[in-house]
C-alpha positions in Angstrom: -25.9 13.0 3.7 -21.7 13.2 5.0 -21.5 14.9 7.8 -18.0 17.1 7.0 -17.1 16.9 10.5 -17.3 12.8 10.8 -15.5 12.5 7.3 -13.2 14.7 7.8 -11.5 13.3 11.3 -12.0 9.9 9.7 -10.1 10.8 6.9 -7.1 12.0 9.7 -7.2 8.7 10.9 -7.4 7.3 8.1 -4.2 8.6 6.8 -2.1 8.2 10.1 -3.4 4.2 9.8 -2.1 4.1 6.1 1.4 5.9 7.7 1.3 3.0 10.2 0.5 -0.3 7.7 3.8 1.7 6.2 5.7 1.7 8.9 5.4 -2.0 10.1 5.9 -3.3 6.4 8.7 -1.1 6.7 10.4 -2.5 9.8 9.2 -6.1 9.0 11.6 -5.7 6.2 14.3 -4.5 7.9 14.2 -6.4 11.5 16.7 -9.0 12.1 14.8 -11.5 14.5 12.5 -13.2 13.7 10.5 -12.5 16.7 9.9 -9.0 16.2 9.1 -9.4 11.9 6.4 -11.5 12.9 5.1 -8.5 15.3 5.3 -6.4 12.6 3.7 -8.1 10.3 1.0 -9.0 12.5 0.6 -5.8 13.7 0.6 -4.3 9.7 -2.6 -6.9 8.9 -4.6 -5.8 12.0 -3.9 -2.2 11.1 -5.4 -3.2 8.1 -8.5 -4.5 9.3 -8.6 -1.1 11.4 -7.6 0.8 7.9 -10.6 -0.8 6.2 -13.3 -0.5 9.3 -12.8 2.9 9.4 -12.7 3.5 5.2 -16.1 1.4 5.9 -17.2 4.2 8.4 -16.1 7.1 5.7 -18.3 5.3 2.9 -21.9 5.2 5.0 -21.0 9.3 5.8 -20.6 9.8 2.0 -17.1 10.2 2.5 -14.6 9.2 -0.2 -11.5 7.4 2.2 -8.1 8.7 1.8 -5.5 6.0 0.2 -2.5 7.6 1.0 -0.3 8.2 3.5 1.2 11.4 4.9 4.8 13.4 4.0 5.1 13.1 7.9 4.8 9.2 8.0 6.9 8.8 5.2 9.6 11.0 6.9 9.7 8.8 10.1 10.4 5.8 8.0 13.3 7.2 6.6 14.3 8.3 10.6 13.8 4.9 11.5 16.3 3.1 8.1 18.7 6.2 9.3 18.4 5.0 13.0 19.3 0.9 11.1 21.7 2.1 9.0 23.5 3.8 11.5 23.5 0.3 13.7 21.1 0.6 15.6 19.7 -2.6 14.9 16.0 -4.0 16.4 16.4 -1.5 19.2 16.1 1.5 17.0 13.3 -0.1 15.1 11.3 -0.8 18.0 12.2 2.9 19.7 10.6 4.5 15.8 7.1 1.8 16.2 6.8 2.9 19.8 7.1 6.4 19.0 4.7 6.1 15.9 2.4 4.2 18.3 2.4 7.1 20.8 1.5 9.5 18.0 -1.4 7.4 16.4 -3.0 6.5 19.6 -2.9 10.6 20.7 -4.7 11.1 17.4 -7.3 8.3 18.4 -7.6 10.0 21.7 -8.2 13.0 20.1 -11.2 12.3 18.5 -12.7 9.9 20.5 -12.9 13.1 23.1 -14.2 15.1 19.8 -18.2 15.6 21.2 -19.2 16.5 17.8 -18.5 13.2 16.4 -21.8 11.1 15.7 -22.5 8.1 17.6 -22.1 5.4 14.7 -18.7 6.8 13.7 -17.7 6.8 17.3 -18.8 3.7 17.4 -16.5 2.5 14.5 -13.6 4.7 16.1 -13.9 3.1 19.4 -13.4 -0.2 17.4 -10.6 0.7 15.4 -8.9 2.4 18.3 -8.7 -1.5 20.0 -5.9 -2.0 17.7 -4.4 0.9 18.0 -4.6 0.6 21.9 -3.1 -3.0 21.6 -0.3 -2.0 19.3 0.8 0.4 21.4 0.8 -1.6 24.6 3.0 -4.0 23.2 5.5 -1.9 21.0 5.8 -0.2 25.0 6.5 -3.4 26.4 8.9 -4.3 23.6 11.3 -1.4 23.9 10.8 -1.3 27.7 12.3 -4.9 27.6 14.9 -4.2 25.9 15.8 -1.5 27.6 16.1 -3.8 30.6 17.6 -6.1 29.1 21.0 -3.3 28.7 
């Protein structure tokens, strides 16, 4: 039995996790140290693992998991190959993650203080939301670096 609630706020995050696998490919293929591709791409295959927990989650509800992205995540890529284009370099990439981080982990927040949720989706929410909370800590630390380092 899917509960239509459940399915449908894990198919929300679902979708924003797709956007943000996107979005690190995308700046992994456009960052110019080293350094920060290997974040990206790091960060991209434990999104995944988040991406396939919560598909996982969307299954046992009788849910059938989004694969796609959103118009809105594909829009901030093209902000953030604007921002490189126009020579903004790493810095610019790292200012479009941070502020794609910020997003995702309001919409983690969001449901996580949803009390309609059930208690084995929350469950794989909370788990999901680890990388999501760990990703954003460090994209934070990242810009506020460099930012420092001006």
């Amino acid at each position: 039995m899917s509960d239509n609630h459940d399915v449908s706020k894990l198919d929300d995050l679902i979708i924003t996790l797709i956007d943000s696998i996107k979005g690190y490919e995308n700046s992994a293929e456009k960052a110019e140290a080293a350094r920060y591709k290997g974040f990206f791409e790091e960060m991209a295959q434990d999104r995944r693992s988040a991406l396939t927990l919560l598909q996982e989650a969307s299954r046992a509800q009788g849910g059938t998991p989004a694969d796609y992205g959103s118009a809105a995540g594909t829009l901030h890529r093209r902000v953030e190959d604007l921002r490189v284009a126009l020579g903004g370099g790493d810095k610019a990439i790292i200012k479009e993650v941070e502020r794609g981080e910020d997003y995702l982990k309001e919409e983690f927040e969001r449901v996580l203080n949803d009390e309609r949720m059930s208690p084995a989706v929350m469950s794989a929410v909370r788990e999901a939301y680890e990388s999501v909370r760990r990703g954003h800590d460090e994209a934070s630390d990242l810009k506020h670096r460099l930012e420092t380092a001006d």
